[in-house]
PASEBA-1860 file (N, C-alpha, C; in nm, 3 decimals):
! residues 265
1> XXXXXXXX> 2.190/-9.557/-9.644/2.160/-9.689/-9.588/2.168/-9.795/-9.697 ~ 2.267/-9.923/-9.677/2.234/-9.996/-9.770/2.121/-10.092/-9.761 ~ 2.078/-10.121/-9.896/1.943/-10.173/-9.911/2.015/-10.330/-9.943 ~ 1.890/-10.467/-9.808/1.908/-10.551/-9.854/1.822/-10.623/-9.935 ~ 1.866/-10.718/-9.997/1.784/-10.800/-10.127/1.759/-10.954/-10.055 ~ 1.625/-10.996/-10.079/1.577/-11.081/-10.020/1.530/-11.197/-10.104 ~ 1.562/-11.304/-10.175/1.579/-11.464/-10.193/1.497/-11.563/-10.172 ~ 1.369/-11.620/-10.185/1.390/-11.709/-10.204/1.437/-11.816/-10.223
9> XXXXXXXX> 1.494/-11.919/-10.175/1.559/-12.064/-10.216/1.427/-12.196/-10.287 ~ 1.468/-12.256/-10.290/1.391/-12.394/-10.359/1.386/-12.459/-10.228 ~ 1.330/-12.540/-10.130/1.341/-12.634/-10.023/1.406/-12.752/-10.052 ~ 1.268/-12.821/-10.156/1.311/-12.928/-10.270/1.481/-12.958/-10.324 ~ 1.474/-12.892/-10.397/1.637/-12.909/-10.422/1.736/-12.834/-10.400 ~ 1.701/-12.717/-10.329/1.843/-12.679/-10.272/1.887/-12.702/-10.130 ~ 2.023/-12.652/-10.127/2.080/-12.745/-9.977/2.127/-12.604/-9.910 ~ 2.077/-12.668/-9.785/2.121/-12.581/-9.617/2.183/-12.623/-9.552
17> XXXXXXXX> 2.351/-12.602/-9.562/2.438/-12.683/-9.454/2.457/-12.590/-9.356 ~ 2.372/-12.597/-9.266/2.446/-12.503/-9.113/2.545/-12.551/-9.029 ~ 2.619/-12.662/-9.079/2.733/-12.719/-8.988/2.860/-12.654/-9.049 ~ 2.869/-12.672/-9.175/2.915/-12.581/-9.235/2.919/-12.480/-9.298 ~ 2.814/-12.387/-9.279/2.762/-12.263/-9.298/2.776/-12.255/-9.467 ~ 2.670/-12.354/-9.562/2.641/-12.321/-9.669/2.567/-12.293/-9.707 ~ 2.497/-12.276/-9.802/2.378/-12.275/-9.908/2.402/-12.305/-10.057 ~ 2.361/-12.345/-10.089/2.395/-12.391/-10.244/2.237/-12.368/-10.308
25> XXXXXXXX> 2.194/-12.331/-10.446/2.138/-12.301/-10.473/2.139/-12.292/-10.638 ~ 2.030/-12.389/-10.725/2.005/-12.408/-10.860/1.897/-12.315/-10.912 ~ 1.829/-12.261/-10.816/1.701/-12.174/-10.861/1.724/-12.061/-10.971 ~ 1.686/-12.113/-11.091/1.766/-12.013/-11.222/1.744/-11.873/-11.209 ~ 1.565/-11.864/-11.161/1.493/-11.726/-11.143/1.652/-11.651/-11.005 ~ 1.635/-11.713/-10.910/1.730/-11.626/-10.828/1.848/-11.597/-10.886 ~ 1.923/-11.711/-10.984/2.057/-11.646/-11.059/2.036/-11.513/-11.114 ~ 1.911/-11.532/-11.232/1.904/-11.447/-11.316/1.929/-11.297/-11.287
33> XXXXXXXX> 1.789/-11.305/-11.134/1.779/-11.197/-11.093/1.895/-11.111/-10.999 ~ 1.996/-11.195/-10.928/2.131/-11.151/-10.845/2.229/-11.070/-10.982 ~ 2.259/-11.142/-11.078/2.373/-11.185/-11.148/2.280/-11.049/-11.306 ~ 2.228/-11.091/-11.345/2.173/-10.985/-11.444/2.109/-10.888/-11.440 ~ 1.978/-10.894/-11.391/1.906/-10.775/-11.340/1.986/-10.662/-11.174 ~ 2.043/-10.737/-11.112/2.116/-10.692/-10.954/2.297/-10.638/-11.049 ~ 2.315/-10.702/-11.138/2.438/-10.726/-11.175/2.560/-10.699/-11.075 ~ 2.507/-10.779/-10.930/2.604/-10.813/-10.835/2.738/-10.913/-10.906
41> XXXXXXXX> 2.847/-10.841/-10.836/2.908/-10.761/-10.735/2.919/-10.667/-10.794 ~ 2.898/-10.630/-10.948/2.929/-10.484/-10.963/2.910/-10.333/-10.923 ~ 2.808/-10.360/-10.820/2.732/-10.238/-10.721/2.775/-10.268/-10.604 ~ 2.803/-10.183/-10.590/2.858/-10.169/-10.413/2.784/-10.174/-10.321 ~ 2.618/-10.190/-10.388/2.499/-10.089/-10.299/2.400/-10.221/-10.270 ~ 2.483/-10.345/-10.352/2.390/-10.471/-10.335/2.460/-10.607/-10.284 ~ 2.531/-10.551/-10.152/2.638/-10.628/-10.079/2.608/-10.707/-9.987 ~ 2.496/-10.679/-9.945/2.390/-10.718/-9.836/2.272/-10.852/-9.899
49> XXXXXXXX> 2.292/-10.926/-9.876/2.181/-11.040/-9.926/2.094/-11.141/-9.825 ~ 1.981/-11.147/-9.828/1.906/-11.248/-9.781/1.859/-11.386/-9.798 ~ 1.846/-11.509/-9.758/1.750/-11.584/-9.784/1.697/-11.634/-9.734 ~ 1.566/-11.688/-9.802/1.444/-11.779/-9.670/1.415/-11.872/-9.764 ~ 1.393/-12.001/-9.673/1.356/-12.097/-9.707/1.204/-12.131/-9.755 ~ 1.124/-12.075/-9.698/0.985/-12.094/-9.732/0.920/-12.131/-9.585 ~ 0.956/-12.252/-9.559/0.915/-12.310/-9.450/0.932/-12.318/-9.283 ~ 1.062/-12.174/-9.242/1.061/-12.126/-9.128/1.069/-12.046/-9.126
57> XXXXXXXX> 1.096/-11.958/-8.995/1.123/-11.832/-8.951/1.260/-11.786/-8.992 ~ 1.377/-11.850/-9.031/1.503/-11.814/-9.057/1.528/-11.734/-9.167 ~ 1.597/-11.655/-9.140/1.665/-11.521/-9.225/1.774/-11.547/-9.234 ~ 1.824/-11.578/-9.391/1.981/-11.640/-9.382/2.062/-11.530/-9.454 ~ 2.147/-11.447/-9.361/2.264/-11.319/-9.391/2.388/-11.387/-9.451 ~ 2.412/-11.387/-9.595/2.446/-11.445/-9.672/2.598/-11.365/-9.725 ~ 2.659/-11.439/-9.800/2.778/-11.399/-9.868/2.819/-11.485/-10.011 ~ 2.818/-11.444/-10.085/2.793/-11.486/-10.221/2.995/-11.520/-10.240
65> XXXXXXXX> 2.999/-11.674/-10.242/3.098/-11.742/-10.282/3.146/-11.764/-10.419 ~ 3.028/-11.817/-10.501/3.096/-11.834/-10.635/3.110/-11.722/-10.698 ~ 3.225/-11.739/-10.809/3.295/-11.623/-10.869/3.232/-11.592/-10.989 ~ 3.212/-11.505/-11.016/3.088/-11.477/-11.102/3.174/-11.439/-11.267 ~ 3.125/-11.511/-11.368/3.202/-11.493/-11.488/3.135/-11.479/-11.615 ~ 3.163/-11.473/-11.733/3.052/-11.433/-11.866/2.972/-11.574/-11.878 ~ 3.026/-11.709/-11.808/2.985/-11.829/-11.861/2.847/-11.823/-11.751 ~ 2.743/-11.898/-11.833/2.596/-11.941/-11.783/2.629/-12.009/-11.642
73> XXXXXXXX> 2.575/-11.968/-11.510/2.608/-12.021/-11.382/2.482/-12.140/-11.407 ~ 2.520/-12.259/-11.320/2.418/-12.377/-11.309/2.331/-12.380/-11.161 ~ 2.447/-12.287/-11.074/2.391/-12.294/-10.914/2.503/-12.154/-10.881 ~ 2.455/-12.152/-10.746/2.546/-12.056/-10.664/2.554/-12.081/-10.516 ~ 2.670/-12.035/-10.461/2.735/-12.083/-10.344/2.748/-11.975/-10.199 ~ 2.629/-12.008/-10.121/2.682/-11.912/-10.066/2.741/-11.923/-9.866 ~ 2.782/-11.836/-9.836/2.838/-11.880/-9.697/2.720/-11.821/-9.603 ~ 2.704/-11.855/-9.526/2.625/-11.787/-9.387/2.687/-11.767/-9.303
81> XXXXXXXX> 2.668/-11.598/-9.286/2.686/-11.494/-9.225/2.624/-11.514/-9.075 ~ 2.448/-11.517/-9.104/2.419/-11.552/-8.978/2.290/-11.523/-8.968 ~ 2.197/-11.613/-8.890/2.093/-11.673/-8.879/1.984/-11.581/-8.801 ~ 1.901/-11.538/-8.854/1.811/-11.450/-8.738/1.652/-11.472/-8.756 ~ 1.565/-11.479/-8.691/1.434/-11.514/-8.647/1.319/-11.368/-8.780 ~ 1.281/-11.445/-8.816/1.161/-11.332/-8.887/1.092/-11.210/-8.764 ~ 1.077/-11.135/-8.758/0.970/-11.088/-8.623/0.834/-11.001/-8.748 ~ 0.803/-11.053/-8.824/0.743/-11.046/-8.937/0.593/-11.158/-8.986
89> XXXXXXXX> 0.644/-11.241/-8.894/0.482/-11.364/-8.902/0.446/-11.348/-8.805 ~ 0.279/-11.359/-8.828/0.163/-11.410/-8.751/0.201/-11.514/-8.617 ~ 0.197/-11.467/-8.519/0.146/-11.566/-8.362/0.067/-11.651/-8.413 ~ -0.049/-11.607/-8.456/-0.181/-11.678/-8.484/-0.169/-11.754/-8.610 ~ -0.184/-11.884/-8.641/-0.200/-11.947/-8.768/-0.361/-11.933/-8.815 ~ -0.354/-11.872/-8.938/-0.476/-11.825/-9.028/-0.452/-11.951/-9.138 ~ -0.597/-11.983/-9.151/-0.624/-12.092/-9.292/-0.746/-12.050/-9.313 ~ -0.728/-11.939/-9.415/-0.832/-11.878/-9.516/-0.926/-11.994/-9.610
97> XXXXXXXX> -1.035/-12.018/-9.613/-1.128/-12.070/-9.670/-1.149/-12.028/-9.830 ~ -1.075/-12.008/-9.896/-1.145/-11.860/-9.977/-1.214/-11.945/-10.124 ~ -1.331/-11.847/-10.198/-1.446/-11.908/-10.308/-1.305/-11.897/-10.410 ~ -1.361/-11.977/-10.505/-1.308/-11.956/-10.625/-1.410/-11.900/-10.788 ~ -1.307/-11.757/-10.790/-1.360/-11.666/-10.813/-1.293/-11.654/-10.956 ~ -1.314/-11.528/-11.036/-1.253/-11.471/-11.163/-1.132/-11.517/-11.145 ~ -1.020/-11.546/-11.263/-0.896/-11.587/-11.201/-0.826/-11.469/-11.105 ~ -0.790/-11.353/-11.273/-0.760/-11.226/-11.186/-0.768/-11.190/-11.040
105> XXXXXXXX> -0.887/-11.183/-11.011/-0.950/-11.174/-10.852/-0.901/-11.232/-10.759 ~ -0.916/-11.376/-10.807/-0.863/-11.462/-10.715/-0.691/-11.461/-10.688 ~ -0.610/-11.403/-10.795/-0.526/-11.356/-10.776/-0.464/-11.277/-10.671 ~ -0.525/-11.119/-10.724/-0.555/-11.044/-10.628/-0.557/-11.052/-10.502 ~ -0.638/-11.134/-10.465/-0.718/-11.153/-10.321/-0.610/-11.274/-10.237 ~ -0.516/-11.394/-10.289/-0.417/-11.421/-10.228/-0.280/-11.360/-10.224 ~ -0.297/-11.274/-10.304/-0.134/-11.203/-10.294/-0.200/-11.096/-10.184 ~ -0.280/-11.061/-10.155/-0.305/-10.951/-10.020/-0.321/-11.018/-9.906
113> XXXXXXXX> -0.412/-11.143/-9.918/-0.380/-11.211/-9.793/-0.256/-11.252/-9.755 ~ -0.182/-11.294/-9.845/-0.051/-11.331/-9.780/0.041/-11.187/-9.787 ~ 0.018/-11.130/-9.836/0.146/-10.970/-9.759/0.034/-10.953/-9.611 ~ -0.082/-10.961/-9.602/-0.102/-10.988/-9.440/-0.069/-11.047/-9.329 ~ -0.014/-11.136/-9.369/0.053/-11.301/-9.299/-0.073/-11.431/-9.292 ~ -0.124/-11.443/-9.385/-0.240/-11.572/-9.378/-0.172/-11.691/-9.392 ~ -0.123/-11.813/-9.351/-0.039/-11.929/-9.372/-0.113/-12.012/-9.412 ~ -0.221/-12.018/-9.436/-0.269/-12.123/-9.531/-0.438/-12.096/-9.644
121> XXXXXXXX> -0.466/-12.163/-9.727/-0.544/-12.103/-9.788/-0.599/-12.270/-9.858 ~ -0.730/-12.271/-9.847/-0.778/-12.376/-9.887/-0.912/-12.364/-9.936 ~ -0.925/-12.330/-10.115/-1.008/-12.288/-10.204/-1.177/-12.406/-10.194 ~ -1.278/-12.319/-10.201/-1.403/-12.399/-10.164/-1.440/-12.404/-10.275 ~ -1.543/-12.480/-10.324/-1.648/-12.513/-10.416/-1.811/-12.474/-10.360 ~ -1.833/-12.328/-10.379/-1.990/-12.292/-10.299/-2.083/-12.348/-10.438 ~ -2.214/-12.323/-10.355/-2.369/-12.353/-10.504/-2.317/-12.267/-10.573 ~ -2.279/-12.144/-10.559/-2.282/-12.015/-10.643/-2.152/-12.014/-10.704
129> XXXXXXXX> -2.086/-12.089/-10.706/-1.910/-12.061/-10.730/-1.966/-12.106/-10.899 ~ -1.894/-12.059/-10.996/-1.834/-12.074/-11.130/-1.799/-12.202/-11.188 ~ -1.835/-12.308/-11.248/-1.759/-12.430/-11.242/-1.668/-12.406/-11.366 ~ -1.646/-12.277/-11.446/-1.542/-12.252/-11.563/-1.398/-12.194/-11.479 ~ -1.452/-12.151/-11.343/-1.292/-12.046/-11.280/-1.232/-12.212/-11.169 ~ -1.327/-12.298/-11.156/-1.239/-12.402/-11.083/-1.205/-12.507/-11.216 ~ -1.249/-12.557/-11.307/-1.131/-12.584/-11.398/-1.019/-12.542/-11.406 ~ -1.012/-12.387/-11.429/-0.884/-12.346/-11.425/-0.759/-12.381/-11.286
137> XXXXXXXX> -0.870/-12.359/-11.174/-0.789/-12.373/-11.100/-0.687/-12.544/-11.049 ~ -0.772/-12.612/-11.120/-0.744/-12.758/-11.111/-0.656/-12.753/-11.210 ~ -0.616/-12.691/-11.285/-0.497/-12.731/-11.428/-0.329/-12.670/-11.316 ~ -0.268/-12.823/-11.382/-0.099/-12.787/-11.301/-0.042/-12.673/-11.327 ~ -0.048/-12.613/-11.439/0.030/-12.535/-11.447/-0.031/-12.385/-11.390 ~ -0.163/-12.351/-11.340/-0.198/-12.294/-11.308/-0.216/-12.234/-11.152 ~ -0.166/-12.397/-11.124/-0.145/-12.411/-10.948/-0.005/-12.360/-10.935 ~ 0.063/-12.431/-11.019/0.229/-12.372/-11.037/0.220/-12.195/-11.044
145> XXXXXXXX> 0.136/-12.115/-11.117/0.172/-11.989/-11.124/0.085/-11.943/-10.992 ~ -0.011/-12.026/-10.904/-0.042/-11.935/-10.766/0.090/-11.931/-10.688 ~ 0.128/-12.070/-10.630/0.246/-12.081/-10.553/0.368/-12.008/-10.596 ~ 0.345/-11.910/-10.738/0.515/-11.822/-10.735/0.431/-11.674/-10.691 ~ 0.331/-11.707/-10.723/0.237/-11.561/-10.690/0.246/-11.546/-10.534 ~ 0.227/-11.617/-10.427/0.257/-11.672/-10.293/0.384/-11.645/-10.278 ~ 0.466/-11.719/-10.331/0.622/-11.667/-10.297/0.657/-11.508/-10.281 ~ 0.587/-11.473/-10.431/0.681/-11.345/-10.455/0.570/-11.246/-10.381
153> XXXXXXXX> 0.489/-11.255/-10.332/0.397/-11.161/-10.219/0.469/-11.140/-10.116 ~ 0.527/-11.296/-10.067/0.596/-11.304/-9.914/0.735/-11.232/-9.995 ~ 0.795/-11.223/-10.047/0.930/-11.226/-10.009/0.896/-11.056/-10.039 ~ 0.846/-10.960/-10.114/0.780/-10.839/-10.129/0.796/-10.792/-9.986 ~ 0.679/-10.888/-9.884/0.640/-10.789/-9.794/0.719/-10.834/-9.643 ~ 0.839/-10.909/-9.742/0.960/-10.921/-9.626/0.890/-11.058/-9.476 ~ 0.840/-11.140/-9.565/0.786/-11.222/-9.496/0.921/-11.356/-9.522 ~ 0.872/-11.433/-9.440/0.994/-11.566/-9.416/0.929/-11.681/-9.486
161> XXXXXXXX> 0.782/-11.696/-9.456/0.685/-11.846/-9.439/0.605/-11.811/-9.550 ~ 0.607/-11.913/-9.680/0.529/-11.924/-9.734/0.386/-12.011/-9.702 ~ 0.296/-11.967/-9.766/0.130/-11.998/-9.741/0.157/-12.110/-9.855 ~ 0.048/-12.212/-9.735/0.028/-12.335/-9.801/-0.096/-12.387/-9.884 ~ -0.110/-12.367/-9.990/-0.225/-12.363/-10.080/-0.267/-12.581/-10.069 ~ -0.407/-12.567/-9.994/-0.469/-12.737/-10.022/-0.583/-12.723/-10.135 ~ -0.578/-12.782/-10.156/-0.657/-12.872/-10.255/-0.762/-12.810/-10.248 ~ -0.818/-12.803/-10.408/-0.953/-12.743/-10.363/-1.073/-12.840/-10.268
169> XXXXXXXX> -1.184/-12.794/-10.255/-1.259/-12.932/-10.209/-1.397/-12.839/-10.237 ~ -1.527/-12.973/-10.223/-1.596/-12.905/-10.216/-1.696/-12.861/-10.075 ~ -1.813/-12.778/-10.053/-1.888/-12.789/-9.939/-1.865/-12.877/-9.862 ~ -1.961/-12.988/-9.918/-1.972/-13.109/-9.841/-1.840/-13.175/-9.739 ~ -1.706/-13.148/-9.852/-1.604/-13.152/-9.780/-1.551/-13.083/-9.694 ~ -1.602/-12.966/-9.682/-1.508/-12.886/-9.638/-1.653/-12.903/-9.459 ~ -1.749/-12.936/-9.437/-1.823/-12.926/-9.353/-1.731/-13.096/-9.273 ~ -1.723/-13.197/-9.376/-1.678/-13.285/-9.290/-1.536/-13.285/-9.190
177> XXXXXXXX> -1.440/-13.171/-9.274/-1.364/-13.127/-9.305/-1.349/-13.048/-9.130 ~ -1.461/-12.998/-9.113/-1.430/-12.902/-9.005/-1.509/-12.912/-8.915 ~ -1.617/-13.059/-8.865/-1.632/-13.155/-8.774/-1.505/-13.212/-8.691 ~ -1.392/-13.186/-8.762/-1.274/-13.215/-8.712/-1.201/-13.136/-8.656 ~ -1.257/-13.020/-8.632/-1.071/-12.889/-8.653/-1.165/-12.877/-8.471 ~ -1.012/-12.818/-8.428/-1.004/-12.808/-8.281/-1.137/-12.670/-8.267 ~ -1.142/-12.740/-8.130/-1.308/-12.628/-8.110/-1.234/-12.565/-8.015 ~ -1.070/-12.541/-7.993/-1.090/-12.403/-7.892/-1.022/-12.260/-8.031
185> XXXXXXXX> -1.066/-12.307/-8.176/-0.975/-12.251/-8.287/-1.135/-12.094/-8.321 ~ -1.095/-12.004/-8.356/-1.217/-11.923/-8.373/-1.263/-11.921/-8.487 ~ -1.360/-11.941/-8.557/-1.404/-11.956/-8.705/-1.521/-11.836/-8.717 ~ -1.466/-11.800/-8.841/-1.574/-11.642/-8.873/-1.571/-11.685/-8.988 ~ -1.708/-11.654/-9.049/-1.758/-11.583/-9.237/-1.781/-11.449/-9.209 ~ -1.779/-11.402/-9.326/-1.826/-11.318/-9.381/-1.982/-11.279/-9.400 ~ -2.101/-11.215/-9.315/-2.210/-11.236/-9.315/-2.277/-11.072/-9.379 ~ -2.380/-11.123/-9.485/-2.424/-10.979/-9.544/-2.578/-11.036/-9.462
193> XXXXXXXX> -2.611/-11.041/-9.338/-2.754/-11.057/-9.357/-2.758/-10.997/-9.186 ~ -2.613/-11.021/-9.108/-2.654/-10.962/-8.972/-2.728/-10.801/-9.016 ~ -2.750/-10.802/-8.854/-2.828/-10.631/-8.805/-2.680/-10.558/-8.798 ~ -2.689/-10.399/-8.855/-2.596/-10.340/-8.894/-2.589/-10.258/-8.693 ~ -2.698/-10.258/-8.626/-2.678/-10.221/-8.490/-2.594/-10.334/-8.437 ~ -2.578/-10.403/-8.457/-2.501/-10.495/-8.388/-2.338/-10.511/-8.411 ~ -2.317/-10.441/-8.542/-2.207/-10.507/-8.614/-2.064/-10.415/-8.467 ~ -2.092/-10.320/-8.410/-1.982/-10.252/-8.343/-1.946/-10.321/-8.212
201> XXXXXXXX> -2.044/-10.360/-8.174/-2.079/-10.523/-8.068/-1.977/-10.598/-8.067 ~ -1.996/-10.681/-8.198/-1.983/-10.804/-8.232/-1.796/-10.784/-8.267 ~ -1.775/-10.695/-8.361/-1.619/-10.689/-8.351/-1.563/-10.650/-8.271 ~ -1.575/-10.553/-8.132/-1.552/-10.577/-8.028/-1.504/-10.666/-7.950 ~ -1.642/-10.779/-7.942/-1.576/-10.896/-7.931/-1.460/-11.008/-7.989 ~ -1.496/-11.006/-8.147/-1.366/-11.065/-8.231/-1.295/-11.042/-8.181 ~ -1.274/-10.932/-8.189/-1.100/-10.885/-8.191/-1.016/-10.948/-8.007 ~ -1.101/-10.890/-7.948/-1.081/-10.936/-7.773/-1.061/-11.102/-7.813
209> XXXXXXXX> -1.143/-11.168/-7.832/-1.098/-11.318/-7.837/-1.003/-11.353/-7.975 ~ -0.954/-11.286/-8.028/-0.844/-11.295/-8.125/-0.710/-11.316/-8.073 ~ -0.700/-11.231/-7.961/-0.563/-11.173/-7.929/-0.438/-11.282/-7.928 ~ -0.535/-11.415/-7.823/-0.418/-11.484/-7.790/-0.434/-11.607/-7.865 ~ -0.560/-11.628/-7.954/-0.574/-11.755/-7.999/-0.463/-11.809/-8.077 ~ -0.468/-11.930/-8.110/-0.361/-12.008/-8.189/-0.413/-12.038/-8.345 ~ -0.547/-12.035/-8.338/-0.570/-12.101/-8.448/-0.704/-12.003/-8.519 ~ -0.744/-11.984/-8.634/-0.841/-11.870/-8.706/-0.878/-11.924/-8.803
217> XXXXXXXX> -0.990/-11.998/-8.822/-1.039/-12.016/-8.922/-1.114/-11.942/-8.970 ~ -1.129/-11.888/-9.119/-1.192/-11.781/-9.194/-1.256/-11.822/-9.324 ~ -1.372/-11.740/-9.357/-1.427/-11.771/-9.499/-1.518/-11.711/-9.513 ~ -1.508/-11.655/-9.664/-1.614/-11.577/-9.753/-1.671/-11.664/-9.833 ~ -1.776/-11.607/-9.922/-1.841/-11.686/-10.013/-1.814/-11.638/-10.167 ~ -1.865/-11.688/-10.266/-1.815/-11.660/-10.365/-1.891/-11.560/-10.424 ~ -1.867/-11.482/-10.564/-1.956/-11.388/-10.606/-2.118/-11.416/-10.611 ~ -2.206/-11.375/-10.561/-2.336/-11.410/-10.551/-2.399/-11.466/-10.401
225> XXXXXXXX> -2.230/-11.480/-10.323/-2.279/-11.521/-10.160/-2.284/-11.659/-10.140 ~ -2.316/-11.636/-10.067/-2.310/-11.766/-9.944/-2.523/-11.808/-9.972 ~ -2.505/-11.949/-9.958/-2.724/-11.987/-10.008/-2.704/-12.008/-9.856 ~ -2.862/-11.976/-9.840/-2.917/-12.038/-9.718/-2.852/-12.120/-9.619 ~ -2.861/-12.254/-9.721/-2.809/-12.370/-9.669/-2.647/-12.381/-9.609 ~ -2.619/-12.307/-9.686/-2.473/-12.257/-9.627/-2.428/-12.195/-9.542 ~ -2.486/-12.109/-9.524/-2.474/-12.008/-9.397/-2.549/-12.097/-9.266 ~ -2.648/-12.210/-9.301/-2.694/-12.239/-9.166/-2.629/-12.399/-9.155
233> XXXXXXXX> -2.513/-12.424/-9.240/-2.426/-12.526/-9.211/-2.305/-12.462/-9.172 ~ -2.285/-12.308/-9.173/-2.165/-12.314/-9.083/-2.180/-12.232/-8.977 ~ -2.303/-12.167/-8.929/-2.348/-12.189/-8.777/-2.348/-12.288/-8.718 ~ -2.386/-12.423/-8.726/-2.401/-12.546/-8.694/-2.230/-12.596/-8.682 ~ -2.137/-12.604/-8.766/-2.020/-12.556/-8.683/-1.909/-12.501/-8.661 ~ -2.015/-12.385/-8.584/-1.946/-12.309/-8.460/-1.897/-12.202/-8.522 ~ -1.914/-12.141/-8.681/-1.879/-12.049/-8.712/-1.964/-11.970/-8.700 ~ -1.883/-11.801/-8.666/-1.986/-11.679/-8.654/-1.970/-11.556/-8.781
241> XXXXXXXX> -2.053/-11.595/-8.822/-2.088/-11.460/-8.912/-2.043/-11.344/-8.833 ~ -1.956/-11.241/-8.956/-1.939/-11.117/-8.885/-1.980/-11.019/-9.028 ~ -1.985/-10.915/-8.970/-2.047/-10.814/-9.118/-1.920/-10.738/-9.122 ~ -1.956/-10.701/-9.240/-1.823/-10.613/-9.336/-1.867/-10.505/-9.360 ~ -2.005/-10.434/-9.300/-2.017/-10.335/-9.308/-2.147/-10.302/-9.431 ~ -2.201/-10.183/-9.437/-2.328/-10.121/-9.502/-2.342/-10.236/-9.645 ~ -2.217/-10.176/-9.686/-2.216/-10.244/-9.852/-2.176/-10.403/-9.895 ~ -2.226/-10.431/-9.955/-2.221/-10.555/-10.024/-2.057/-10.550/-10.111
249> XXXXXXXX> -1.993/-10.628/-10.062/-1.821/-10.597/-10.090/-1.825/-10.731/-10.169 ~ -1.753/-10.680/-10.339/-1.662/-10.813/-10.444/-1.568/-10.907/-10.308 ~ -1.538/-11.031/-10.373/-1.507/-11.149/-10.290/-1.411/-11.083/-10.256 ~ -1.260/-11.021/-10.324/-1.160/-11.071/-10.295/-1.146/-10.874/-10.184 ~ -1.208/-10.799/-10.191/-1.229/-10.705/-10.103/-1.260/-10.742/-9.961 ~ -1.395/-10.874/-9.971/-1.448/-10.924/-9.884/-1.327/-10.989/-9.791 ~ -1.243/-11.051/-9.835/-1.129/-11.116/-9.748/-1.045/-11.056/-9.693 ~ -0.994/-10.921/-9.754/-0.904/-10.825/-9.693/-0.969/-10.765/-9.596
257> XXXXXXXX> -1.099/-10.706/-9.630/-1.170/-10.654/-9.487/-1.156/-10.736/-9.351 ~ -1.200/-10.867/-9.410/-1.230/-10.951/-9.283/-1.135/-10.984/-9.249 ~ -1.057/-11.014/-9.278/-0.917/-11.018/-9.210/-0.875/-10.893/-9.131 ~ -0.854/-10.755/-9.187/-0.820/-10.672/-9.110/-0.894/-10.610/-8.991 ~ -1.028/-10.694/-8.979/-1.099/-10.655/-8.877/-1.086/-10.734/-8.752 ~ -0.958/-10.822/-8.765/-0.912/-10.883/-8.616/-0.834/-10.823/-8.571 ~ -0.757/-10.720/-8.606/-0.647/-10.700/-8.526/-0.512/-10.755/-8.486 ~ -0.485/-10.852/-8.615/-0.415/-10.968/-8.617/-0.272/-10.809/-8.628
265> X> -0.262/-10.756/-8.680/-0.158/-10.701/-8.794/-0.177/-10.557/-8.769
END
């Protein structure tokens, strides 16, 4: 079976002519990796190529135009073959809440959400959060290495749609924040304080009102939890605590659980 290889493009500056079935493409990382590491066309076995844009469902079945030579390429040219639908994303649009945690971790914990299909992710500021791991996260070049970390998760787990990383914010914001968001959307935390008789109940239900929703709002707390005050500002709105079970689970564990306990995937 031949194996295909799957692309990334730039949105920003590269071009999608579907009238005339092009692609053109400056993204050095994708040269490098076709042309040196692939050392296409010289394999017979890497004839087959993909690309996605980031921002839809399209799968572009590609054919590599420019002629490949010892001189440094600046871009590459390719024709489209032909256009086909991801069947690989989420029905449901997910916008993960998630703490900001160890960097590592926090690492971790968005490259698994997104090989899950989570489409958006919008980092909190809890009482308990770190104010040394959100510096980091506020420095450009550090935002720059989540969003390739994002990329290269999706294109890994053969996904189309990259996840859209907002701004961090803090509590306060994020409560005014979600006075706003549609109330037929389902919003869950992560709760270590429900009754453990209840917990087989309660996801029962999740999952049943998961099925057809459109919209999922989600969120854990950061290492040390969720205070008081927190947990009884996002009852107030409309979010339901769900448990993760006996043990007290690290953050970025905490998100993979809770996620996989909808039934999304």
């Amino acid at each position: 079976m031949v194996r295909s290889y799957r692309f990334a493009i730039n949105k920003e500056d590269d071009l999608i002519d579907l009238s005339n079935k092009i692609i053109t493409t400056k993204k050095q990382n994708l040269i490098h990796q076709l042309i040196k590491v692939l050392r296409y066309p010289e394999d017979e076995a890497h004839n087959d190529i993909e690309l996605i844009d980031g921002f839809s469902r399209n799968i572009y079945e590609v054919r590599l135009l420019t002629e490949i030579g010892s001189k440094i390429l600046k871009k590459l040219d390719f024709e489209i073959v032909s256009v086909k639908q991801s069947p690989r994303e989420l029905d449901t649009h997910v916008n993960f809440y998630v703490p900001i945690i160890k960097n590592e971790n926090f690492e971790l914990m968005l490259r698994k959400l997104c090989e899950l299909g989570v489409q958006e992710f919008t980092p909190v500021f809890f009482k308990f959060s770190q104010k040394k791991y959100l510096r980091k996260l506020k420095e450009h070049s550090y935002q720059e290495r989540i969003l390739k970390i994002i990329e290269s998760a999706t294109e890994q787990c053969e996904g189309s749609v990259f996840a859209k990383l907002n701004p961090v914010i803090g509590f306060e914001d994020f409560i005014r924040l979600n006075q706003k968001i549609d109330k037929d959307a389902i919003k869950l935390f992560a709760s270590e304080r429900l009754s453990l008789s209840e917990v087989g109940k309660e996801e029962a239900e999740v999952k049943e009102k998961s099925k057809n929703v459109k919209k999922l709002s989600l969120l854990i707390g950061p290492e040390g939890g969720l205070s008081i005050e927190e947990v009884e500002a996002l009852e107030k709105l409309d979010f339901k605590g769900l448990s993760l079970g006996k043990r007290i689970l690290r953050a970025e564990t905490a998100a993979v659980v809770l996620f996989s306990k909808l039934g999304l995937i």
